[in-house]
Structure formats: C-alpha cells, structure tokens
PyMOL Python script that loads the backbone (N, CA, C, O; Angstrom):
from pymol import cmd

cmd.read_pdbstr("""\
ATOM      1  N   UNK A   1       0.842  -1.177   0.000  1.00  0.00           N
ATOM      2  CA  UNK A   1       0.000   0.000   0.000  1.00  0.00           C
ATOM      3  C   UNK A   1       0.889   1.242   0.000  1.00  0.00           C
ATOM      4  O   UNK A   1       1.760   1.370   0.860  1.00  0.00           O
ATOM      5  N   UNK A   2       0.683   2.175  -0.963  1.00  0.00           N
ATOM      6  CA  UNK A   2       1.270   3.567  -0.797  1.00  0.00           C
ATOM      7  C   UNK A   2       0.549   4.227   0.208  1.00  0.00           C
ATOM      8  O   UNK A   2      -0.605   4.073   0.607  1.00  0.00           O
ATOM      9  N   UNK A   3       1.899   5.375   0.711  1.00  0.00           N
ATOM     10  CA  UNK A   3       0.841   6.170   1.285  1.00  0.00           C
ATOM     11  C   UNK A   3       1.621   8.206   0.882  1.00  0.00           C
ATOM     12  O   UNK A   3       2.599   8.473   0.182  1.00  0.00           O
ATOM     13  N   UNK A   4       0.935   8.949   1.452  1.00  0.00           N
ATOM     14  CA  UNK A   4       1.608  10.058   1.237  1.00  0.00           C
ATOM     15  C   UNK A   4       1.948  10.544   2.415  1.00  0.00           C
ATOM     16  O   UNK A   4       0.942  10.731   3.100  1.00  0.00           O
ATOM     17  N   UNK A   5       3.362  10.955   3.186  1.00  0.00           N
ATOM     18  CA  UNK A   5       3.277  11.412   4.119  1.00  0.00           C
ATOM     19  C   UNK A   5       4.101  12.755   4.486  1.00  0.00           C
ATOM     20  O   UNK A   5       4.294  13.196   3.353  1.00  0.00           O
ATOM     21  N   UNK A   6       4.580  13.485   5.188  1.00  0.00           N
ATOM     22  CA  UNK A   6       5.045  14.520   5.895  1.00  0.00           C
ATOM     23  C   UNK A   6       6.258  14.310   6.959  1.00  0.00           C
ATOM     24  O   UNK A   6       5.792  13.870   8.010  1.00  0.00           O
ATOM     25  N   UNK A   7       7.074  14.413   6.992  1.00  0.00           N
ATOM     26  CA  UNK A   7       7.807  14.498   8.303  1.00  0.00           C
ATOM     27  C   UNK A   7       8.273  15.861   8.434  1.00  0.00           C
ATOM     28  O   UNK A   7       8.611  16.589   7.501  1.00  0.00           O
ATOM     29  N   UNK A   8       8.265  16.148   9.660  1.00  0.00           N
ATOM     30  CA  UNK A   8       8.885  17.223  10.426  1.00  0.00           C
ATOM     31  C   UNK A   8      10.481  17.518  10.417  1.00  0.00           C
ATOM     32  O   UNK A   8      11.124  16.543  10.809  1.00  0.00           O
ATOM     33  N   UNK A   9      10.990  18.251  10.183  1.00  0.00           N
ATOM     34  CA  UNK A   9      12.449  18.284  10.814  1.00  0.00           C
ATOM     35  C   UNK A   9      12.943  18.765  11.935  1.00  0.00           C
ATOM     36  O   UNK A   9      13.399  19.898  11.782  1.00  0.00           O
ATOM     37  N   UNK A  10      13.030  18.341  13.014  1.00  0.00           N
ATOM     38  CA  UNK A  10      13.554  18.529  14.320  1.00  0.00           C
ATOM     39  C   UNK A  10      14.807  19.670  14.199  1.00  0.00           C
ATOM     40  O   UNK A  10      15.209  20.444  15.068  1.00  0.00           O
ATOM     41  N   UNK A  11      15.136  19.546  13.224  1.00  0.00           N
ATOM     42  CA  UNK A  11      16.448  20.573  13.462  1.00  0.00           C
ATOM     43  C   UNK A  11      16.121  22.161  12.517  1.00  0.00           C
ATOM     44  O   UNK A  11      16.788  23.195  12.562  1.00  0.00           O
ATOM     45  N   UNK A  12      14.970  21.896  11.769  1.00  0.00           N
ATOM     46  CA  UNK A  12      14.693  23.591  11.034  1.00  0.00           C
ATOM     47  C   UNK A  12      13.248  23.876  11.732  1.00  0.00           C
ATOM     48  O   UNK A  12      12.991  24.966  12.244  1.00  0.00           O
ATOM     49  N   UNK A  13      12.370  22.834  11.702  1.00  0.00           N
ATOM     50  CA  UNK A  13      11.230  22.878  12.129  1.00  0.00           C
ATOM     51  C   UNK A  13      10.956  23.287  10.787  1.00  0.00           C
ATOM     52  O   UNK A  13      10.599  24.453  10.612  1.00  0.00           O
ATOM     53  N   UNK A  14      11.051  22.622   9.946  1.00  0.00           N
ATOM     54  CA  UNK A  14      10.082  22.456   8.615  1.00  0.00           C
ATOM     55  C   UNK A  14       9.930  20.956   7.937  1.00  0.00           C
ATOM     56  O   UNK A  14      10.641  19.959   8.063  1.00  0.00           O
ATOM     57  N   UNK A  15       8.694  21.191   7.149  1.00  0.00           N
ATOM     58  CA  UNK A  15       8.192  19.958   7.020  1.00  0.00           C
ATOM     59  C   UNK A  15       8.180  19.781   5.523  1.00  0.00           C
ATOM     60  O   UNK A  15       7.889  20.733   4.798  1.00  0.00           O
ATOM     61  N   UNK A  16       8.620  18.075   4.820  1.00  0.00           N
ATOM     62  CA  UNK A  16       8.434  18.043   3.450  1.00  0.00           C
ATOM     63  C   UNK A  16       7.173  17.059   3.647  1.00  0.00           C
ATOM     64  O   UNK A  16       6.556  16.502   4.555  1.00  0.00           O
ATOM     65  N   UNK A  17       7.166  17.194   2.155  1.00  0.00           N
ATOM     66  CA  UNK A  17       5.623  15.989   1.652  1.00  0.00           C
ATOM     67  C   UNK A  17       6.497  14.847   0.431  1.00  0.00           C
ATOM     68  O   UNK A  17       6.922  15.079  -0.701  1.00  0.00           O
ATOM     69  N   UNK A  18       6.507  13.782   1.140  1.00  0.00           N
ATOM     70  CA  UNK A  18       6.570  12.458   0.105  1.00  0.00           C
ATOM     71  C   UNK A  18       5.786  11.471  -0.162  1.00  0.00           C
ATOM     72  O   UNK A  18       4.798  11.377   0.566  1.00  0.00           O
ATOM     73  N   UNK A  19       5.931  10.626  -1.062  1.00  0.00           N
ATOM     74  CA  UNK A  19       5.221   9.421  -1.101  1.00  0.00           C
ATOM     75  C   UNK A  19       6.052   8.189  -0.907  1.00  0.00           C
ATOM     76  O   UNK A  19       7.237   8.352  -1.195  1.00  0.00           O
ATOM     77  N   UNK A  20       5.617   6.651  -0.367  1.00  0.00           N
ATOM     78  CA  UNK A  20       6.575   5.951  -0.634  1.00  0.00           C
ATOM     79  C   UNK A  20       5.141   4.538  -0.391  1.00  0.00           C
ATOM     80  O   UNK A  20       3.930   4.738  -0.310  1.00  0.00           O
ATOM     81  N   UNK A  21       6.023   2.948  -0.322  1.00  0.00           N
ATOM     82  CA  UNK A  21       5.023   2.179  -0.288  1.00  0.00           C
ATOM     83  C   UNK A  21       5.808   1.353   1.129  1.00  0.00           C
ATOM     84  O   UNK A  21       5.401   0.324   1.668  1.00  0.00           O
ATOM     85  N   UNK A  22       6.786   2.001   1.427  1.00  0.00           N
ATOM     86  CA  UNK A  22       7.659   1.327   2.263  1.00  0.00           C
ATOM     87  C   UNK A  22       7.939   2.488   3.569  1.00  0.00           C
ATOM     88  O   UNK A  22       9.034   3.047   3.522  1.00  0.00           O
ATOM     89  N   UNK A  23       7.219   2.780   4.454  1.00  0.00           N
ATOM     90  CA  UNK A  23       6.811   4.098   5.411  1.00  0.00           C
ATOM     91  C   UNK A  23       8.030   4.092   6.546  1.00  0.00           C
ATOM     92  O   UNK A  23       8.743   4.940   7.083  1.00  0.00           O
ATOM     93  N   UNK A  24       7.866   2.717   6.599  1.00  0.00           N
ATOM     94  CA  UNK A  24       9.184   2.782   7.923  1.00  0.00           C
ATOM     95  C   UNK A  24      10.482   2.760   6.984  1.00  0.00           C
ATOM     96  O   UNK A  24      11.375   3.570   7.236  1.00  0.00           O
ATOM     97  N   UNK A  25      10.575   2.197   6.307  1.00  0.00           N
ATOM     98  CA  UNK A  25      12.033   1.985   5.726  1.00  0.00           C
ATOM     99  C   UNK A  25      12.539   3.500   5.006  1.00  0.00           C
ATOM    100  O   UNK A  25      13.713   3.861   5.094  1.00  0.00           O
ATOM    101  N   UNK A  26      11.726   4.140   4.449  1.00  0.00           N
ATOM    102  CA  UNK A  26      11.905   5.628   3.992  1.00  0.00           C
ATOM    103  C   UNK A  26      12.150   6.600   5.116  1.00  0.00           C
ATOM    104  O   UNK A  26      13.131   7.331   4.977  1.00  0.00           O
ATOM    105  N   UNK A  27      11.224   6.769   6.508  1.00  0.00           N
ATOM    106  CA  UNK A  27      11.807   7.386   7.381  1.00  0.00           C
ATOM    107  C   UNK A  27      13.314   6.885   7.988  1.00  0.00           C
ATOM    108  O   UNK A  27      14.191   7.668   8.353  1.00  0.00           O
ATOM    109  N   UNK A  28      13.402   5.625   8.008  1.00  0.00           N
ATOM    110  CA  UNK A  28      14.227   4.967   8.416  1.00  0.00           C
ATOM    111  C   UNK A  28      16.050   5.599   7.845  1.00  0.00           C
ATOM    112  O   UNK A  28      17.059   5.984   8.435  1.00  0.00           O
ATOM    113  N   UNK A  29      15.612   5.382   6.323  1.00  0.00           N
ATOM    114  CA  UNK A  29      16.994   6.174   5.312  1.00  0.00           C
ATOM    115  C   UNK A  29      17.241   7.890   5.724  1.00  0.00           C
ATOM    116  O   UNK A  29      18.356   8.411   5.744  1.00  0.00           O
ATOM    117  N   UNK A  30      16.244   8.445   5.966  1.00  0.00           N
ATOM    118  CA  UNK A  30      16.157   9.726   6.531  1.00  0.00           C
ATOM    119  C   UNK A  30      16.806  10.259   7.107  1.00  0.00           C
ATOM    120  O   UNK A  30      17.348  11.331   6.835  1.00  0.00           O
ATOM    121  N   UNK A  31      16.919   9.453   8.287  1.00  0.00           N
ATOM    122  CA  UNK A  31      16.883  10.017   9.944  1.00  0.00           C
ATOM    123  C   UNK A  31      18.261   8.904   9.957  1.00  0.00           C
ATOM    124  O   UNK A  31      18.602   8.745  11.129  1.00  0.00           O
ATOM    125  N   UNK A  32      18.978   8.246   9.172  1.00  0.00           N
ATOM    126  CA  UNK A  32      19.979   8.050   9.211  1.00  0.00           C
ATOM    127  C   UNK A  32      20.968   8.316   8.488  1.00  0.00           C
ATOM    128  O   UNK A  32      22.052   7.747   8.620  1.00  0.00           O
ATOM    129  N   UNK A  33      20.705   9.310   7.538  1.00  0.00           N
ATOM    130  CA  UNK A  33      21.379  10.147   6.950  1.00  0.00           C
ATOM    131  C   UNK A  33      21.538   9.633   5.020  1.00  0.00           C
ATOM    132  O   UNK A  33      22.254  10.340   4.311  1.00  0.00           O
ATOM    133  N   UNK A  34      21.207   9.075   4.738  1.00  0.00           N
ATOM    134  CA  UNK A  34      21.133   8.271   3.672  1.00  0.00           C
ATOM    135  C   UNK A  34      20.770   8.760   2.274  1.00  0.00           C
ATOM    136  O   UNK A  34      21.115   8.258   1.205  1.00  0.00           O
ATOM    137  N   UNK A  35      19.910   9.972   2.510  1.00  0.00           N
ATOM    138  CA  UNK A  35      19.231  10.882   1.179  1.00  0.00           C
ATOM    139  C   UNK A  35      20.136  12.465   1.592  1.00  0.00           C
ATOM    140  O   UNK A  35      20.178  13.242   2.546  1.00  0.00           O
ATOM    141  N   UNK A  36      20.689  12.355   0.414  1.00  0.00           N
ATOM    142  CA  UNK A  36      21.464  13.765   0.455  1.00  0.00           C
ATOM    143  C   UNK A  36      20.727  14.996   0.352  1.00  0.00           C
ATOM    144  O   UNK A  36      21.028  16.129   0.727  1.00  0.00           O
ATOM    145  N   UNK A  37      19.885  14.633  -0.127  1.00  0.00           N
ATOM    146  CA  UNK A  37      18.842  16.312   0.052  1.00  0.00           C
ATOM    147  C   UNK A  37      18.390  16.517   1.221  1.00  0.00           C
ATOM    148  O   UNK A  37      17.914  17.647   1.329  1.00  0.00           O
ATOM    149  N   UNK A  38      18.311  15.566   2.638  1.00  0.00           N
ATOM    150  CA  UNK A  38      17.347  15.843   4.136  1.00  0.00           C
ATOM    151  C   UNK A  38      18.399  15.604   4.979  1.00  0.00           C
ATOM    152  O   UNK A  38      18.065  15.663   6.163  1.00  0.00           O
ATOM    153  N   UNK A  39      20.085  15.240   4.693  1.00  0.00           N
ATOM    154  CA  UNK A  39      20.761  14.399   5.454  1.00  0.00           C
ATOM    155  C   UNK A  39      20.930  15.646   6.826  1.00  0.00           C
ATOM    156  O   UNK A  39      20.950  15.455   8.042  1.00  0.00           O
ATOM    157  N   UNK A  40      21.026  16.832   6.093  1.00  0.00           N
ATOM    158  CA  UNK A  40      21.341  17.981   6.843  1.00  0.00           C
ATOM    159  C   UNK A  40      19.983  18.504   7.815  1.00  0.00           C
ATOM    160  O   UNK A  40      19.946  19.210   8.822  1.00  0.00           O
ATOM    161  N   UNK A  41      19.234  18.028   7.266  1.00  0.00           N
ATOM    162  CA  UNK A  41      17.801  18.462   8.996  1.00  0.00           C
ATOM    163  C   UNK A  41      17.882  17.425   9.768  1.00  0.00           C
ATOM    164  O   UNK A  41      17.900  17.616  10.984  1.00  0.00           O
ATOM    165  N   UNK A  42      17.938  16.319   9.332  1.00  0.00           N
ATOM    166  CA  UNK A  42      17.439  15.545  10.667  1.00  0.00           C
ATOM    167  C   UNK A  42      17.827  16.021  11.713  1.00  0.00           C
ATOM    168  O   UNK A  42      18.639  16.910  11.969  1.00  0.00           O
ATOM    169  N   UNK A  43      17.038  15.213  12.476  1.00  0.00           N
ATOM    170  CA  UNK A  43      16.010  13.916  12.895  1.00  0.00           C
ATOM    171  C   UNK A  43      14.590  14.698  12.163  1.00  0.00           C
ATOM    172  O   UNK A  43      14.380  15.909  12.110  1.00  0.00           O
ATOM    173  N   UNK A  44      13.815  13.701  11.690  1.00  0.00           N
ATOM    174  CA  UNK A  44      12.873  14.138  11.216  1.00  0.00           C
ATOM    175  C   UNK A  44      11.536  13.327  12.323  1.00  0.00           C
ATOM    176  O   UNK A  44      12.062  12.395  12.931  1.00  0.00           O
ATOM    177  N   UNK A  45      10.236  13.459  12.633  1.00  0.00           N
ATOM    178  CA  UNK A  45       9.373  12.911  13.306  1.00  0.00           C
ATOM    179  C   UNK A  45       8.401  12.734  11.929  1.00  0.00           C
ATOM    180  O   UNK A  45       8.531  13.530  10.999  1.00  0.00           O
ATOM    181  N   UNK A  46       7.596  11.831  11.882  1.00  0.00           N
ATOM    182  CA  UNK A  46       6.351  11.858  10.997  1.00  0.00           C
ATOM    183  C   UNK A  46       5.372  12.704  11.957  1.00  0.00           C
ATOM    184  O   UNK A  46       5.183  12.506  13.157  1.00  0.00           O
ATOM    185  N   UNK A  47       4.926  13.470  11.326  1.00  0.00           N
ATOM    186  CA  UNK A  47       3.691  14.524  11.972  1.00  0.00           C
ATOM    187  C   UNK A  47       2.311  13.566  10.933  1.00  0.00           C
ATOM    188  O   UNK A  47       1.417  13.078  11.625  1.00  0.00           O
ATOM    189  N   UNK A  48       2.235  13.411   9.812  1.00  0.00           N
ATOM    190  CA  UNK A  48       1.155  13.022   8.692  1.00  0.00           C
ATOM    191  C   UNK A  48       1.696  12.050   8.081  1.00  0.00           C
ATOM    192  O   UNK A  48       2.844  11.811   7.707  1.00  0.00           O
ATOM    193  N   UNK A  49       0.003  11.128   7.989  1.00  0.00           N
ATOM    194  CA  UNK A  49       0.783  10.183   6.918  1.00  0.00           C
ATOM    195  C   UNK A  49      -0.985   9.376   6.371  1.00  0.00           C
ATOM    196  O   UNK A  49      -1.829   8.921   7.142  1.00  0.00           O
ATOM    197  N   UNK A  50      -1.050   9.431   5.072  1.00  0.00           N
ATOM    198  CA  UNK A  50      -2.273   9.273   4.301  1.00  0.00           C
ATOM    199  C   UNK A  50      -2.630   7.993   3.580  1.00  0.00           C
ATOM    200  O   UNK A  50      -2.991   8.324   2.451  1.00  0.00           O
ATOM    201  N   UNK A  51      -2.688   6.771   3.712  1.00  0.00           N
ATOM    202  CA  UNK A  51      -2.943   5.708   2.800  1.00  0.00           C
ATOM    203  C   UNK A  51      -3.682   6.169   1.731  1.00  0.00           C
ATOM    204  O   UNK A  51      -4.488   7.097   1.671  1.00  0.00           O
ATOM    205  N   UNK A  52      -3.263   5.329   0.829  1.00  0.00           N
ATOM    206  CA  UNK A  52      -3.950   5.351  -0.940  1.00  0.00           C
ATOM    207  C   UNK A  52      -3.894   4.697  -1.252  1.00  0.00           C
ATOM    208  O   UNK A  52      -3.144   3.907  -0.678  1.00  0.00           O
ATOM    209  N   UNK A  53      -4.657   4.187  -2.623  1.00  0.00           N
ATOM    210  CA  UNK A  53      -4.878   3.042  -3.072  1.00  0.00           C
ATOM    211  C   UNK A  53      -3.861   2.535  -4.121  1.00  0.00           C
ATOM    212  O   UNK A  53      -3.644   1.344  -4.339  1.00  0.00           O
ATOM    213  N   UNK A  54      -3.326   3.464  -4.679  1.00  0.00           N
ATOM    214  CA  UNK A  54      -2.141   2.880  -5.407  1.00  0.00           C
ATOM    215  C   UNK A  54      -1.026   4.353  -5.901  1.00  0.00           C
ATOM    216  O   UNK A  54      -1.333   5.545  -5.895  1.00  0.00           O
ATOM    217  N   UNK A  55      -0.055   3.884  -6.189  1.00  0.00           N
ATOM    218  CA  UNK A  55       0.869   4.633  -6.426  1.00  0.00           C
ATOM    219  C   UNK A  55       0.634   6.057  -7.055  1.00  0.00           C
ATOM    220  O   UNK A  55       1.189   7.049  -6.583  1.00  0.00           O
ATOM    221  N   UNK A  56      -0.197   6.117  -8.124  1.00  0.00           N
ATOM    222  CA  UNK A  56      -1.003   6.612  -8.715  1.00  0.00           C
ATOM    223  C   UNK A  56      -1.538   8.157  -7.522  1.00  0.00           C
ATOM    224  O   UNK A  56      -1.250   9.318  -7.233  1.00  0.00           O
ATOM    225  N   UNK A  57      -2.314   7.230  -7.271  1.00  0.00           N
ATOM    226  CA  UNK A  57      -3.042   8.105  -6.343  1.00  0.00           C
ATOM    227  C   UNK A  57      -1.979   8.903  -5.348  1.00  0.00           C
ATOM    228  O   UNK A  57      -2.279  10.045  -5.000  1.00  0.00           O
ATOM    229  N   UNK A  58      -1.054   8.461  -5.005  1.00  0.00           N
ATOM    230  CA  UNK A  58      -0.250   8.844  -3.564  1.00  0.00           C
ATOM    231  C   UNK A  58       0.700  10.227  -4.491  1.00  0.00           C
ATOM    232  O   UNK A  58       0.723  11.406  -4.139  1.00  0.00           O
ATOM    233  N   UNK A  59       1.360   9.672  -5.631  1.00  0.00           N
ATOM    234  CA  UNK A  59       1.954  10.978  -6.283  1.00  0.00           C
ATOM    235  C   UNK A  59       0.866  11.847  -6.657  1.00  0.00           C
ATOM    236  O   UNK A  59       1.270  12.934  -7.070  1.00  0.00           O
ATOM    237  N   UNK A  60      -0.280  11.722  -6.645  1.00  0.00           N
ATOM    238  CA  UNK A  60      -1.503  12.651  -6.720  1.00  0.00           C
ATOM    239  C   UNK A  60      -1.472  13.597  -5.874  1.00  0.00           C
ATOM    240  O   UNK A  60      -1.133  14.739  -6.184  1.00  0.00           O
ATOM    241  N   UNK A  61      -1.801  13.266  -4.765  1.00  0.00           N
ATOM    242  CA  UNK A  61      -1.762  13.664  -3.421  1.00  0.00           C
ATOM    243  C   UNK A  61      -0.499  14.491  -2.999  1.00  0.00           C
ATOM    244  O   UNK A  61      -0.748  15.495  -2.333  1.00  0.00           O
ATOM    245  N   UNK A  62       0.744  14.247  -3.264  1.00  0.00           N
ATOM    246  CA  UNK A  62       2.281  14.490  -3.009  1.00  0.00           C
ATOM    247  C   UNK A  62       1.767  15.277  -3.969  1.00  0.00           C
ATOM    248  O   UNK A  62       0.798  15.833  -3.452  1.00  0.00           O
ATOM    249  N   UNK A  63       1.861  15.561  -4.865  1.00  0.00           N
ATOM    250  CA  UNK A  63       1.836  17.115  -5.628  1.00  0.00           C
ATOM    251  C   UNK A  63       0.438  17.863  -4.897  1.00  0.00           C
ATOM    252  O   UNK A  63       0.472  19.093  -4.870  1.00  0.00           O
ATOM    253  N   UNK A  64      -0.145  17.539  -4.616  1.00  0.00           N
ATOM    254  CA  UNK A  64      -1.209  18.636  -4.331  1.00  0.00           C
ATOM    255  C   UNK A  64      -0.555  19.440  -2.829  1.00  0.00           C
ATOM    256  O   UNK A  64      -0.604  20.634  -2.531  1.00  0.00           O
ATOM    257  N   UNK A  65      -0.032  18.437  -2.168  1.00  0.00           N
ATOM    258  CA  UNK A  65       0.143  18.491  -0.690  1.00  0.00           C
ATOM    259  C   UNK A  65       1.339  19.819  -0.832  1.00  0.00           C
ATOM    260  O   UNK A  65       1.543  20.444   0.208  1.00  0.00           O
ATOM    261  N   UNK A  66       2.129  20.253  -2.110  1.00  0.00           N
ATOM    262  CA  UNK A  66       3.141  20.854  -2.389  1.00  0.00           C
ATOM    263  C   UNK A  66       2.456  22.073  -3.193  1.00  0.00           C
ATOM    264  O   UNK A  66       3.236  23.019  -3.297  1.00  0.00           O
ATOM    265  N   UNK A  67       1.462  22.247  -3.663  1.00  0.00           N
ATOM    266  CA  UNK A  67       0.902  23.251  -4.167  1.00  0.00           C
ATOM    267  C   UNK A  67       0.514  24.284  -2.797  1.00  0.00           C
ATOM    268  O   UNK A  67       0.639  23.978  -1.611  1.00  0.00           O
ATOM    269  N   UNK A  68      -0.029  25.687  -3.404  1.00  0.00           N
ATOM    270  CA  UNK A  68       0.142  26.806  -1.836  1.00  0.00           C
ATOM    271  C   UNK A  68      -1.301  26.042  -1.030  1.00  0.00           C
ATOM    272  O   UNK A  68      -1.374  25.900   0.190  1.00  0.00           O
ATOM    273  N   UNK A  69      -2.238  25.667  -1.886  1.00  0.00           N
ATOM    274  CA  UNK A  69      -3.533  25.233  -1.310  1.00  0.00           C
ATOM    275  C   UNK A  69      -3.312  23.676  -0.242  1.00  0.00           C
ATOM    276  O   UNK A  69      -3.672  23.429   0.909  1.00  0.00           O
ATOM    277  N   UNK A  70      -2.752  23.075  -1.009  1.00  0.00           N
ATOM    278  CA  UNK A  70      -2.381  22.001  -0.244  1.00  0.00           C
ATOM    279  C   UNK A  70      -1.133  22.155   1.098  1.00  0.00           C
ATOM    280  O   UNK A  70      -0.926  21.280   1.939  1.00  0.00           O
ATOM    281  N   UNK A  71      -0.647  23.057   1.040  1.00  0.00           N
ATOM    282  CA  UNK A  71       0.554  23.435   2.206  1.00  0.00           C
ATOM    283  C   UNK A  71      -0.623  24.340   3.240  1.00  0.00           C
ATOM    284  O   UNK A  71      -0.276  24.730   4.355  1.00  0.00           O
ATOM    285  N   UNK A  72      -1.706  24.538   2.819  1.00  0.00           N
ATOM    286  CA  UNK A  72      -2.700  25.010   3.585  1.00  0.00           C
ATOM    287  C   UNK A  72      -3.541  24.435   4.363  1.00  0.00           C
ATOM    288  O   UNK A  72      -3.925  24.912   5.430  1.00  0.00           O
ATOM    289  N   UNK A  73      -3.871  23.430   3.918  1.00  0.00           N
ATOM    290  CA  UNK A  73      -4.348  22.402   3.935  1.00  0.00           C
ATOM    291  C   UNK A  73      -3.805  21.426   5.268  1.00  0.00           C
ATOM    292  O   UNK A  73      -4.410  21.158   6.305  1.00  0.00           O
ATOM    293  N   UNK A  74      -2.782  21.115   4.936  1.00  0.00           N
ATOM    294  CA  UNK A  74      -1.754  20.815   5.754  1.00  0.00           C
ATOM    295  C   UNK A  74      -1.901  21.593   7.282  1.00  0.00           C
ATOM    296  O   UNK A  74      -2.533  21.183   8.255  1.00  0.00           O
ATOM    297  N   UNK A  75      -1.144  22.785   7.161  1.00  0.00           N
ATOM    298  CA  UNK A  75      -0.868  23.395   7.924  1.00  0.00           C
ATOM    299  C   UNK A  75      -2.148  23.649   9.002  1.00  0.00           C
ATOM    300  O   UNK A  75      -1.761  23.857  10.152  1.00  0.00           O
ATOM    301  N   UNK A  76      -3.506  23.663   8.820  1.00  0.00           N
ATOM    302  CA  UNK A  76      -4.718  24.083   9.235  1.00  0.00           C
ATOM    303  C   UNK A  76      -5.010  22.465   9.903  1.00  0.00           C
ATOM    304  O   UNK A  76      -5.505  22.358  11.025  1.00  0.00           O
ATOM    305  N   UNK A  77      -4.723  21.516   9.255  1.00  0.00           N
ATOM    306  CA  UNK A  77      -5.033  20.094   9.383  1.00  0.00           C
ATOM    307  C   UNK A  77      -4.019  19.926  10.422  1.00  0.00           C
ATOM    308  O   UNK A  77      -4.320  18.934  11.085  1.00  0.00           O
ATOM    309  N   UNK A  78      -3.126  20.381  10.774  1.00  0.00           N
ATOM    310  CA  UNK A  78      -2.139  20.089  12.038  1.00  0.00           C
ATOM    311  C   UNK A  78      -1.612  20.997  12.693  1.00  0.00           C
ATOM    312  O   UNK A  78      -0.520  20.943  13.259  1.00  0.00           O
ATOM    313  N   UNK A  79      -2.737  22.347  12.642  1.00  0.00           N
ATOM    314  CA  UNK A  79      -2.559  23.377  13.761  1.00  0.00           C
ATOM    315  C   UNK A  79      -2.071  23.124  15.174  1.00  0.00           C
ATOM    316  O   UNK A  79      -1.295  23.624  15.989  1.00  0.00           O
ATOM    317  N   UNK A  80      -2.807  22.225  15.078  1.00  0.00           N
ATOM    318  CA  UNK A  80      -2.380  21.870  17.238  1.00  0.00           C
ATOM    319  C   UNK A  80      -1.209  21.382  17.388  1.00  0.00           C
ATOM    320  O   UNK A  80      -0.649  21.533  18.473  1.00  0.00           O
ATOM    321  N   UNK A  81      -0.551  20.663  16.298  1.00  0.00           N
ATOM    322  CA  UNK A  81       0.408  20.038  16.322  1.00  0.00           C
ATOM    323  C   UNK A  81       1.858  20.853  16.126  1.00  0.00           C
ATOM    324  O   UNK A  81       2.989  20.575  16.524  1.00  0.00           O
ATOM    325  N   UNK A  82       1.235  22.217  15.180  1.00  0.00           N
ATOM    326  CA  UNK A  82       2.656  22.901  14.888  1.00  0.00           C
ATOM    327  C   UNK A  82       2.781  23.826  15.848  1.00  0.00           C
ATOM    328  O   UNK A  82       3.831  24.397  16.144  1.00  0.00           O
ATOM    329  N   UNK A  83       1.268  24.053  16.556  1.00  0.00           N
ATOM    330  CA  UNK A  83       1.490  25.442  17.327  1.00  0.00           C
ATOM    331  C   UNK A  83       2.079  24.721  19.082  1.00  0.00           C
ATOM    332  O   UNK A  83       2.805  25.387  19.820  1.00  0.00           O
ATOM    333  N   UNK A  84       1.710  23.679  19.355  1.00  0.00           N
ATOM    334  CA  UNK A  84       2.650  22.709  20.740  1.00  0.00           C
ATOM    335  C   UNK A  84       0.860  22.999  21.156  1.00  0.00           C
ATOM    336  O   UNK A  84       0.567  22.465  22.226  1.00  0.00           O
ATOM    337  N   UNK A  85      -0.137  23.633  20.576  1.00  0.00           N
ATOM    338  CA  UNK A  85      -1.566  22.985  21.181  1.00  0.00           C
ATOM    339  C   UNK A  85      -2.307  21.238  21.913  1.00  0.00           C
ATOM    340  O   UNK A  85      -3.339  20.779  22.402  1.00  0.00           O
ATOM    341  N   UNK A  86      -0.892  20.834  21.521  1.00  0.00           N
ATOM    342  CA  UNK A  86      -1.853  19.080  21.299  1.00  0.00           C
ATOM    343  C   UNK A  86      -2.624  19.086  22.711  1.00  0.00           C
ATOM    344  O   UNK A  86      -2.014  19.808  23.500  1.00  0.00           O
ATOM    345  N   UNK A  87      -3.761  18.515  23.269  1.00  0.00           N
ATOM    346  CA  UNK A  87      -3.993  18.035  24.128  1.00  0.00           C
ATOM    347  C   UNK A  87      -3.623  17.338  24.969  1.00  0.00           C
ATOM    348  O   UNK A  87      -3.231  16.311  24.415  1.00  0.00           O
ATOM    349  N   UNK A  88      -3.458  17.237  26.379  1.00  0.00           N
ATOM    350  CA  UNK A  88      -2.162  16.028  26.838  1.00  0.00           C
ATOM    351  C   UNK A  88      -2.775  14.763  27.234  1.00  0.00           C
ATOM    352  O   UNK A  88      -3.833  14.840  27.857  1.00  0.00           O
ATOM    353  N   UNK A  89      -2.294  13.626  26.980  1.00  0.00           N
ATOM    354  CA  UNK A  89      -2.903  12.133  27.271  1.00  0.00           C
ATOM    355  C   UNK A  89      -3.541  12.259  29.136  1.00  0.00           C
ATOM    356  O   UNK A  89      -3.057  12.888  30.077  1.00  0.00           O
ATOM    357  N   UNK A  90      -4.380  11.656  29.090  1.00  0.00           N
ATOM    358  CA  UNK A  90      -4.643  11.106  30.493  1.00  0.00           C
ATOM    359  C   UNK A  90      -4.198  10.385  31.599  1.00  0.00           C
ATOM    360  O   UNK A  90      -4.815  10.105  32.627  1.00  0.00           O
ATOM    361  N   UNK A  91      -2.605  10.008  31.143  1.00  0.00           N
ATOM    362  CA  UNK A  91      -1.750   8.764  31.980  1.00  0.00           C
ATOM    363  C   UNK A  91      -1.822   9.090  33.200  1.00  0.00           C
ATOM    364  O   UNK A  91      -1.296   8.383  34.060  1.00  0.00           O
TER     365      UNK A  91
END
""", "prot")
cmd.dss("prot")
cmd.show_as("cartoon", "prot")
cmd.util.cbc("prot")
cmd.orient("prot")
C-alpha cells in the first residue's frame, strides 16, 4: 500500500511531503542520513501520513500536498500540532 506522508524536521522545524510504499524503511533512510537532500535536517518525526490506493493516487496527493492550497491544507489540518496545542494524554 502507498501512502503520502510529511515528516517534520527537528532541526529547522520544517516539514516536506513524500510518497513511498515502504513508510518505515523511507523514514528509516532519513533520519539516518542516507538521502542527500534531508541528510542535513534531521532527525525528522512523521507529523502526517495518508494511505492510498495505489501509487497513482499517492503521487496525486504528493503534488497537491506541495501546491500553496495544499501546504494550507496541511498546515490548518495540524494546527495543534505545529502550534505545541496538542492536548495532553490522560496517563
């Protein structure tokens, strides 16, 4: 299953949009330095992450998620999350 997702960068506090069909193993190359275009933010956290039905669909999504509407989208969809709003667990 593809999916489309987001990670955070712990070290700029900015976030990209990818697709992949392999979720752990892609954060995984990340956050261990492995892709020369992100090697320099990590640690990255997944903030979002979207199942789809096929590949198709997920680079669908990954371009929209990169357009100004879709970075809006985004951003409004994980307000609580960027602003430190989250709610705190009940433990």
């Amino acid at each position: 299953m593809y999916c489309t997702y987001v990670p955070l960068s712990k070290k700029d506090g900015k976030f990209y949009v990818g697709y992949t069909n392999n979720l752990q193993a892609r954060l995984e190359s990340r956050n261990k330095g492995r892709v020369d275009s992100t090697s320099y933010r990590r640690p990255f956290v997944l903030i979002y992450c979207e199942a789809c039905i096929n590949q198709k669909d997920a680079i669908r999504r990954e371009k929209y998620f990169k357009t100004y509407l879709g970075k809006m989208f985004l951003k409004n969809r994980l307000k609580s999350y960027l602003t430190g709003s989250m709610p705190r667990s009940r433990d």
